[in-house]
Structure formats: structure tokens, C-alpha cells
C-alpha positions in Angstrom: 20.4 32.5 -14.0 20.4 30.0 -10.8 17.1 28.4 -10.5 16.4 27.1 -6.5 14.1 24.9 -5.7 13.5 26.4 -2.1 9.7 25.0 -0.9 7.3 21.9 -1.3 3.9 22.2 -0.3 2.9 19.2 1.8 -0.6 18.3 1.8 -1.8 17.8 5.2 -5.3 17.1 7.4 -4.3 18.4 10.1 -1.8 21.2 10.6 -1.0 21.0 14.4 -0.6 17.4 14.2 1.6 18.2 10.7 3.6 20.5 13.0 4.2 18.0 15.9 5.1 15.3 13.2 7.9 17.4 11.6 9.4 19.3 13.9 9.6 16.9 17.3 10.1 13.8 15.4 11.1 14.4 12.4 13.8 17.1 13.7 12.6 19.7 11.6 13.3 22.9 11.9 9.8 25.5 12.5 10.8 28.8 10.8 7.3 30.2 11.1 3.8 29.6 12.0 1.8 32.4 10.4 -2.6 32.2 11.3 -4.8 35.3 10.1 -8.5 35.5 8.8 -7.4 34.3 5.4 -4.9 31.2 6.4 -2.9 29.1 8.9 0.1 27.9 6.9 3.8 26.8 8.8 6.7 26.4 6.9 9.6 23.8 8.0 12.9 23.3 7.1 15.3 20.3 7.7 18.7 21.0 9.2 21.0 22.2 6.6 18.9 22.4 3.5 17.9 24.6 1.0 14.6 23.9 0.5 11.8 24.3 3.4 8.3 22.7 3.2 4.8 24.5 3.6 1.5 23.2 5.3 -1.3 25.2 5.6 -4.6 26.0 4.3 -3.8 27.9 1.2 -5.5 26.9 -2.3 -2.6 25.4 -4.1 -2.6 23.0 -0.9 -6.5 22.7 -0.7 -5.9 21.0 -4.3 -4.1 18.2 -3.4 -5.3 16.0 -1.4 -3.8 14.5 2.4 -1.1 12.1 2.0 -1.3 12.2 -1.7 2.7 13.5 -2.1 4.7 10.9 -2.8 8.7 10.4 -2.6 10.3 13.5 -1.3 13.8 12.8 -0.5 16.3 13.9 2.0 19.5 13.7 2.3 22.2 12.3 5.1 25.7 11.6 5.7 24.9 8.4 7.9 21.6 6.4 7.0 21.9 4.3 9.9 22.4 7.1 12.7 19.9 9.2 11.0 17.6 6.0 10.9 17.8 5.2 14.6 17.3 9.0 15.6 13.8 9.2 13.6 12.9 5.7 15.0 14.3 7.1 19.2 11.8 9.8 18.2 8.8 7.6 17.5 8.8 7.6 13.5 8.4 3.9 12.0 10.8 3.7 9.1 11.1 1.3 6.8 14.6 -1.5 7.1 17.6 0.0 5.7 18.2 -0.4 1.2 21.5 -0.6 -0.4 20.9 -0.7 -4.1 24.6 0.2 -5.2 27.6 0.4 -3.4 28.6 3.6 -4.6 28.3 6.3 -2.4 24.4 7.8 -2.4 23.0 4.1 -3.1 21.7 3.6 0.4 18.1 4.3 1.4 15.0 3.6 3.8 11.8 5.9 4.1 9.1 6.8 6.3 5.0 8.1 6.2 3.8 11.4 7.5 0.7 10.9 9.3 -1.4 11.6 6.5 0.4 8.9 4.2 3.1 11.4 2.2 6.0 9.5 1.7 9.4 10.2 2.1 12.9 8.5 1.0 15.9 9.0 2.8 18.8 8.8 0.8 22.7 7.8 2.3 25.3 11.0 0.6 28.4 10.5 2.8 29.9 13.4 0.9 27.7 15.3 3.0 29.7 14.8 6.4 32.6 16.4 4.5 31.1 19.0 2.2 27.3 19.8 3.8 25.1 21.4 1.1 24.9 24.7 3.1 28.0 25.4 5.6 27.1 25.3 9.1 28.2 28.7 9.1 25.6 30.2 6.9 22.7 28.4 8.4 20.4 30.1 9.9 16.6 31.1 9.6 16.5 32.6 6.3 19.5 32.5 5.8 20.4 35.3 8.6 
């Protein structure tokens, strides 16, 4: 039996702002944007991954509170051109890390608005052999 891990729940103050945050400057991908008399919740997904993140106003994200997530990681094949691309887009990230020379020992990180932090981890195996094929990308997998 696989077992994906295929959404985090971000905890945010403000959802609009949340929005503008991940998917102008951060680069992420809006799959949907869903309001009704019951919630407001958008779920995001980075370019070619898995897993998809959810802001909103639903109860499990009512429990925890604003900026209260801490270390979420992504993944690159280049930390220093994915680096300068957040920072072109107005995110302040933190100086480039290498703790190891091996492949996937290169890092730097960055704050959401509300204060969730995120690490940003160097895999150059991913330039080579990307998690998901650019062929099967798209929303939902469709």
C-alpha cells in the first residue's frame, strides 16, 4: 500500500494576502480557490510536486495558529537560481548553507508573511530525474 503525503495545511491570517504571497512570489501554482457560506480555503501547489498546500478557514486550520508552522521544505535542482528568482520576486531569503558537500547538503529559507517558515533544500538529481515528469504534470494530475 503506497502512502502519499499530498497536502499541508498552512496556517494563515489572511488568505488573500496568503494567496498573493505563494502564487506571485513564491511561483506557486493556484489549483483552486473555493468560497461558500461554510469556508474560503485555496489550495497551492509548487511546480512539480506531489504535495499541494491548503489555506483557508476550515477547523483543522482555525487550530493552529498564524505563522506557527515551522520548516516545510522544498526541493530544487539549483539553490542559487532558485534563490535569486524568489529574491527578483520580492521574497527576503536567508544567505545560501552548505552543510555537506554531498549532493542535497545545500540550503537557505524564507518566512511567509505570517512567520511559517520554510527550508529550501539543493537535490541536483532533480534536474535529471524530476520527482513528477514534466509530462504528467498538470492540475490534478490531468
Amino acid at each position: 500500500m503506497d502512502w502519499t503525503l499530498e497536502v499541508v495545511i498552512v496556517p494563515v491570517s489572511d488568505l488573500d494576502r496568503a494567496i498573493a504571497f505563494y502564487r506571485d512570489q513564491v511561483g506557486f501554482d493556484l489549483d483552486h480557490d473555493t468560497v461558500n457560506e461554510h469556508m474560503h480555503v485555496a489550495q497551492l501547489t509548487p511546480r512539480g510536486s506531489g504535495c499541494s498546500i491548503v489555506i483557508g478557514s476550515l477547523p483543522a486550520q482555525n487550530e493552529m495558529p498564524p505563522g506557527s508552522l515551522r520548516g516545510l521544505q522544498l526541493c530544487v535542482a539549483d539553490a542559487e537560481a532558485a534563490r535569486a528568482e524568489l529574491v527578483g520576486r520580492g521574497v527576503d531569503c536567508s544567505e545560501i548553507t552548505s552543510f555537506s558537500p554531498e549532493d542535497g547538503g545545500t540550503f537557505f529559507g524564507f518566512t511567509d508573511p505570517d512567520g511559517n517558515t520554510w527550508a529550501v533544500q539543493q537535490l541536483k538529481i532533480r534536474a535529471e530525474k524530476p520527482l513528477i515528469p514534466v509530462e504528467s504534470r498538470g492540475r490534478f494530475g490531468a
